[in-house]
C-alpha positions as CSV (number, residue, x, y, z in Angstrom):
1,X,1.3,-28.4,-14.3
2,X,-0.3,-28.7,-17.6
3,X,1.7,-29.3,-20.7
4,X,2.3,-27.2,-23.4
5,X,0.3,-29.8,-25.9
6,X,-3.1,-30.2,-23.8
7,X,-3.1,-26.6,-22.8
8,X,-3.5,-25.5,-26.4
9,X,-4.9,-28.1,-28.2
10,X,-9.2,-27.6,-28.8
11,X,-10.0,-29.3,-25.9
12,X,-10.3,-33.2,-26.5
13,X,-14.3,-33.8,-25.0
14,X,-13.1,-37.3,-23.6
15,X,-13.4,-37.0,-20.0
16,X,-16.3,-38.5,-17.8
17,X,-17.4,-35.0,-16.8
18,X,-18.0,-33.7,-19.6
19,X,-21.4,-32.1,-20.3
20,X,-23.8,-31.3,-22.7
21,X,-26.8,-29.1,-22.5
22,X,-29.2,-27.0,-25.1
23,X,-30.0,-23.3,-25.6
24,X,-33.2,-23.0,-26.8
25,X,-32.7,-19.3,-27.3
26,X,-30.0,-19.9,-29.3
27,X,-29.2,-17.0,-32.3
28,X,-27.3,-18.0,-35.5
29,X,-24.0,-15.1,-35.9
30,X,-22.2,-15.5,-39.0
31,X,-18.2,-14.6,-38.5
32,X,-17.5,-11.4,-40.4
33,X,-14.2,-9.9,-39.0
34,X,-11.4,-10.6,-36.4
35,X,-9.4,-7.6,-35.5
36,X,-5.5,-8.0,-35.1
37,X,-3.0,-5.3,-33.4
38,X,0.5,-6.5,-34.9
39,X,3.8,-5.5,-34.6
40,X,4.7,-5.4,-38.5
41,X,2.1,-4.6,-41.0
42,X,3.7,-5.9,-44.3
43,X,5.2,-8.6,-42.4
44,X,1.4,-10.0,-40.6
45,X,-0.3,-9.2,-44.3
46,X,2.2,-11.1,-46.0
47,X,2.0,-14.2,-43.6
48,X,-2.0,-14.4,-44.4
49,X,-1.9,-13.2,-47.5
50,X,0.6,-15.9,-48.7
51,X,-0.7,-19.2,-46.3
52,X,-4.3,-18.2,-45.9
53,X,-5.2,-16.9,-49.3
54,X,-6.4,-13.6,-48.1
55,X,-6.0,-10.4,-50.3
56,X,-5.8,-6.7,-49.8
57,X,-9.0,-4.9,-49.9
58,X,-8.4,-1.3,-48.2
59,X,-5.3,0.2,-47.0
60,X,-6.4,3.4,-44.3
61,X,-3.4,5.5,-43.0
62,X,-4.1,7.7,-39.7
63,X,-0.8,10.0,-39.4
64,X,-2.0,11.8,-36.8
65,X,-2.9,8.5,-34.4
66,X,0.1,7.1,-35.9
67,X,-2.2,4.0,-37.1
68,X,-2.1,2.5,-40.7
69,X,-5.1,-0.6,-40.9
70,X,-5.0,-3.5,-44.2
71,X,-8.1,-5.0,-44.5
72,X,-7.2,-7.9,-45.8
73,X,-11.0,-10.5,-47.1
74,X,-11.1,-14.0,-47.5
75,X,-14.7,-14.6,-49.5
76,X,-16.8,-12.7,-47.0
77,X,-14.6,-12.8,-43.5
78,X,-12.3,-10.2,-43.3
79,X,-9.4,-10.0,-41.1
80,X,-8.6,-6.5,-39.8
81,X,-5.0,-5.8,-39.1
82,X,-4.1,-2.4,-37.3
83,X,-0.7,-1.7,-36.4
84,X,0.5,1.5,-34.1
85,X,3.5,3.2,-34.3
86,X,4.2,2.9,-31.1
87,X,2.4,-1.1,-30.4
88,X,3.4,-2.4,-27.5
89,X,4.5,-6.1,-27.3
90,X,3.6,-8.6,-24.0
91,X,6.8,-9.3,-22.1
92,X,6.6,-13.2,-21.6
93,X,8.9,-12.8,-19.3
94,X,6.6,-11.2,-16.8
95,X,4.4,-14.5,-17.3
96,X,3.9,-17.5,-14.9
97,X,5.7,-19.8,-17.3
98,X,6.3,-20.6,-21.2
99,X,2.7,-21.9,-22.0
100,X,1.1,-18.6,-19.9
101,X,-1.2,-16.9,-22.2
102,X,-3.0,-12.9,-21.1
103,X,-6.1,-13.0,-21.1
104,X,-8.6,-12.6,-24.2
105,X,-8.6,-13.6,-27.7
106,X,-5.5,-16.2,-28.1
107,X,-6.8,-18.3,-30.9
108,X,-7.9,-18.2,-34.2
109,X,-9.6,-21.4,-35.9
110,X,-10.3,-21.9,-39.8
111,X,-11.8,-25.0,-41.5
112,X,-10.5,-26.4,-45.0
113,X,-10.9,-29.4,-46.8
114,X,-6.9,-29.7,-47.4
115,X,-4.7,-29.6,-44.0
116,X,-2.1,-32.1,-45.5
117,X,-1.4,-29.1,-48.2
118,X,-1.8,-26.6,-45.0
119,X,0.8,-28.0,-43.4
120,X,3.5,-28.6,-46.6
121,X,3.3,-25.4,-46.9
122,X,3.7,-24.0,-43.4
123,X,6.7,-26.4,-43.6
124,X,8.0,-24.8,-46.3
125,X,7.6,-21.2,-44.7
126,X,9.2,-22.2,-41.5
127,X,5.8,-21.6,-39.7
128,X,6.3,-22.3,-36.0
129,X,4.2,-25.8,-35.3
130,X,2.7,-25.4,-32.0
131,X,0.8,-29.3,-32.4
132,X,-0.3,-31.6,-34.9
133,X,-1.4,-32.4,-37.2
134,X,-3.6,-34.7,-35.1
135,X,-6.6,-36.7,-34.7
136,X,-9.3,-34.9,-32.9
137,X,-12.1,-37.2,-31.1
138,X,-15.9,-36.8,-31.4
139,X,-17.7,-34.5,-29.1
140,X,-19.7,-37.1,-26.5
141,X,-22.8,-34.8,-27.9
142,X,-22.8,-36.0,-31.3
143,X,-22.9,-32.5,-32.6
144,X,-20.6,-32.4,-35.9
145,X,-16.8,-31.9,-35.3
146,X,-13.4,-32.0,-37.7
147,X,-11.6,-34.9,-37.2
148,X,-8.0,-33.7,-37.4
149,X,-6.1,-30.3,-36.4
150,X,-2.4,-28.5,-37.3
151,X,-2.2,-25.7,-35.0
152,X,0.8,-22.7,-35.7
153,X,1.8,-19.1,-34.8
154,X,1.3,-16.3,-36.6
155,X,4.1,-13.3,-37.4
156,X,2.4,-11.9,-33.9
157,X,2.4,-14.8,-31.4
158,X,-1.2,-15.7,-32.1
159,X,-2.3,-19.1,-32.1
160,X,-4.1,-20.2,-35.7
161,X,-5.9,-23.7,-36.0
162,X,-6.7,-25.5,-38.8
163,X,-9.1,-28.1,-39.0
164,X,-10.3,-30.5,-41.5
165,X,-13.4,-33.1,-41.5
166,X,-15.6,-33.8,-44.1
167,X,-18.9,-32.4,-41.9
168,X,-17.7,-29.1,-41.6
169,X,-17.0,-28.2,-45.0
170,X,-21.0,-28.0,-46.0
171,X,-21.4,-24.7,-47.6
172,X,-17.7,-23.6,-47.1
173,X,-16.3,-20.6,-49.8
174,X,-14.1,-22.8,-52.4
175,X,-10.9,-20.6,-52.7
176,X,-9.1,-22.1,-55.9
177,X,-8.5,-25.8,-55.3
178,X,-8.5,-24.9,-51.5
179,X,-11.6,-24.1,-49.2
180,X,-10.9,-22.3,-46.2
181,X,-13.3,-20.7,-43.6
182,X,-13.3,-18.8,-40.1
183,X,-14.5,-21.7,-37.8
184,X,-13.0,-20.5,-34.3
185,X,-12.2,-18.2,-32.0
186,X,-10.1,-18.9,-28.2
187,X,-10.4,-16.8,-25.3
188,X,-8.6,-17.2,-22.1
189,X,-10.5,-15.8,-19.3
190,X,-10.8,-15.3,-15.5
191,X,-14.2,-16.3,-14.4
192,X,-15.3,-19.2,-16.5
193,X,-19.1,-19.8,-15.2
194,X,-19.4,-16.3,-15.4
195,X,-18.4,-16.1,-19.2
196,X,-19.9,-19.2,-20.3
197,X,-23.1,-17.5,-19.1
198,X,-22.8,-14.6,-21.3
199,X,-22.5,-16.2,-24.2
200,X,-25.1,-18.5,-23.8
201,X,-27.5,-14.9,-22.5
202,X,-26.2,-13.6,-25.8
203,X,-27.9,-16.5,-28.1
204,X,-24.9,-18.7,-28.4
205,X,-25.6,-22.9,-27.7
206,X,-23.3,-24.2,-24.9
207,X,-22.8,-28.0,-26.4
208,X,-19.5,-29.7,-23.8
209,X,-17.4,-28.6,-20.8
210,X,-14.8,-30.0,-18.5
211,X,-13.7,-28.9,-15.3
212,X,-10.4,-29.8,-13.8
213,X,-8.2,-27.3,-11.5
214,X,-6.5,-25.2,-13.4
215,X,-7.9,-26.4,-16.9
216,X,-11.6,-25.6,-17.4
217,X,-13.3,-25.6,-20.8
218,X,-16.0,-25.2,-23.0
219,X,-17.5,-24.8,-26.3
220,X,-20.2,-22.8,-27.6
221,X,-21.7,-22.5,-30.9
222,X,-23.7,-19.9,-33.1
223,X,-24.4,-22.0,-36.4
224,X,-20.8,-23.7,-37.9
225,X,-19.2,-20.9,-35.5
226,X,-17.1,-22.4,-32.4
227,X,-16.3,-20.2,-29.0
228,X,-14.3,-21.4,-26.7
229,X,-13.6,-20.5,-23.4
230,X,-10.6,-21.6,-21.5
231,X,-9.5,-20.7,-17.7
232,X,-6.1,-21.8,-17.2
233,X,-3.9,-22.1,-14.2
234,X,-1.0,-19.1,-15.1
235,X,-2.8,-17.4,-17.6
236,X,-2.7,-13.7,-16.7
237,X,-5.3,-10.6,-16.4
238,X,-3.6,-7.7,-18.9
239,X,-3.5,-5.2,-15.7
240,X,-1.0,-7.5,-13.6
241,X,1.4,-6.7,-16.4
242,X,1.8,-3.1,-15.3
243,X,0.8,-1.7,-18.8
244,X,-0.1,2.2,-18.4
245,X,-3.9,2.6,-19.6
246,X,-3.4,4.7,-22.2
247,X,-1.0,2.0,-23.9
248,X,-4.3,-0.9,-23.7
249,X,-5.9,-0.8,-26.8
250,X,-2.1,-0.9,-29.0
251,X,-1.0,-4.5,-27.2
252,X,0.1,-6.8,-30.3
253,X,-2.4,-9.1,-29.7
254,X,-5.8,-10.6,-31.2
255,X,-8.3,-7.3,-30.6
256,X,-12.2,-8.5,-31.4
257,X,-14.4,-10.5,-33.1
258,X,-17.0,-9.7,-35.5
259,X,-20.5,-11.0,-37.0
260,X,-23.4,-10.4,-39.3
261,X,-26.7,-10.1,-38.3
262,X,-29.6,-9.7,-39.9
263,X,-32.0,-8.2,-37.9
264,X,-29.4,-5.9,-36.1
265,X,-31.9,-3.1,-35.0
266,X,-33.8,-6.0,-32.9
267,X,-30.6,-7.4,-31.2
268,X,-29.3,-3.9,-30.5
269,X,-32.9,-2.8,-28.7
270,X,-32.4,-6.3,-27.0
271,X,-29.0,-5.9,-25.8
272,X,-30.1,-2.1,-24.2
273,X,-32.7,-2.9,-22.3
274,X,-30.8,-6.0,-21.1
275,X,-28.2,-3.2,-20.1
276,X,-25.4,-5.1,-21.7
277,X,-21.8,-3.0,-22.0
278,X,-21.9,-1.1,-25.3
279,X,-18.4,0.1,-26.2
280,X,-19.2,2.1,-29.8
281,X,-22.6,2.3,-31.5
282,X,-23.1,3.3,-35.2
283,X,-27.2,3.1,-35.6
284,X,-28.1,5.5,-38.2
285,X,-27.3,5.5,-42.1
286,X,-26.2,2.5,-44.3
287,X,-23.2,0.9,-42.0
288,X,-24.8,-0.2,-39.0
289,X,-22.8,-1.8,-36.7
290,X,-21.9,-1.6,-32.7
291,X,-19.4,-3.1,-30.1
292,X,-20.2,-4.7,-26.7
293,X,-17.7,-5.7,-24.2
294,X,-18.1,-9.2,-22.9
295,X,-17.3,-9.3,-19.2
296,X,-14.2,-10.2,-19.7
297,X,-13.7,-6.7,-21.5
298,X,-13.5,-8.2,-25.0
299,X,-15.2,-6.7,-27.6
300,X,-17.5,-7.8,-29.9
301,X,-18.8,-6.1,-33.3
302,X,-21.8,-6.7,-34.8
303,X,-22.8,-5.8,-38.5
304,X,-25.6,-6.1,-40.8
């Protein structure tokens, strides 16, 4: 059975399988938004707002969906926290054991050149330390990587990483004395192979992997921007929990991921006549932007 620490640390490359291997159709995404259902509004605001440095940009209240949204920005990422009246939370209890995870989107990774100060003031707060802070080893590829990591939980049960290392931080927003920067995002899946291969389809450079039962993983890159796919023995698909369709889309839980694009018209022709899963579309006027469902069902939004 795997441990609580190696399930959730960003895997450790240091295994004798581990591979590497190029995309030469590789597309640079640049992180623009991660969506967030949450149980407490003021409460999930207030937690990133006061460790992460984010601030309130729009407030949107939707009586009759009983839905209030903060959009909460942190230089040019945003985070987008939505938050039902009636949100539903995942029973643990109906989980494989503690460590079990649903899933999707678990884990949410930022970069900064101060994880020392990070973690005093988690400290302070009472922030639940999953692991770390640790040293993290160099990929077998060579390809940059931080050298240490403090990983907590959020208000909401989501996992947040930090990292720190001194090749990361090129070009990184300085936020007062402390620069901080989306660098990751985690999702739990059923069919590895099969979601490692639509990611790298999508543009995104597949650089290591490791393959044990139960415990497979893998990165993939777009730019400074880290995927990474994990299939884990007693993680859970959503519909074994027994929750009622209708109720799907309000689960407290990490919701989607975002990036900017350039040349969006291009990729969106692309993606339709490579008869990828569209979700919502927006293609005419100033905001352009559309969702895709990985086959996984997570969705991804894509802006200009």
């Amino acid at each position: 059975m795997l441990s609580n620490y190696w399930k959730l640390l960003v895997f450790l490359c240091v295994a004798a399988s581990c591979t590497s291997a190029k995309n030469n159709d590789s597309v640079e995404y640049e992180p623009a938004l991660v969506g967030l259902n949450v149980k407490d509004l003021d409460e999930t605001t207030d937690w990133y707002v006061r460790n992460l440095g984010f601030t309130i940009d729009t407030t949107m209240i939707f009586p009759s969906y009983g839905l209030k949204i903060n959009m909460l920005v942190l230089g040019s990422f945003k985070l987008e926290l939505t938050c039902f009246d009636d949100a539903v939370e995942i029973d643990r209890n109906l989980l494989p054991n503690d460590y079990s995870n649903v899933h999707g989107f678990i884990k949410l990774g930022f970069v900064t050149n101060d994880l020392a100060g990070i973690v005093s003031q988690m400290n302070r707060a009472n922030v639940e330390t999953i692991a770390g802070p640790a040293d993290l080893p160099p990929l077998k590829s060579g390809e940059p990587w931080p050298d240490r990591f403090y990983l907590v939980k959020d208000p909401d049960g989501n996992y947040v990483q930090f990292f720190e290392g001194e090749s990361m931080l090129s070009g990184v927003e300085v936020q007062g004395d402390r620069s901080v920067a989306p660098f990751l995002a985690m999702i739990s899946v059923g069919n590895f192979s099969e979601t490692i291969n639509w990611y790298k389809k999508l543009g995104f450079e597949y650089l290591e992997g490791i393959e044990e039962p139960g415990n497979q993983r893998g990165l993939l890159s777009s730019g400074k921007f880290i995927i990474e796919i994990g299939s884990f023995e007693g993680d859970a698909n959503i519909s074994e929990l027994n929750f009622p369709a209708e109720t799907a889309a309000k689960v407290v839980r990490m919701s989607k991921l975002g990036f900017r694009i350039d040349n969006i018209d291009e990729m969106y022709e692309k993606l339709k006549v490579d008869r990828y899963s569209f979700f919502y579309e927006e293609m005419e006027g100033e905001d352009l932007n559309f969702i895709i469902e990985d086959t996984e069902k997570n969705y991804l939004q894509f802006f200009k």
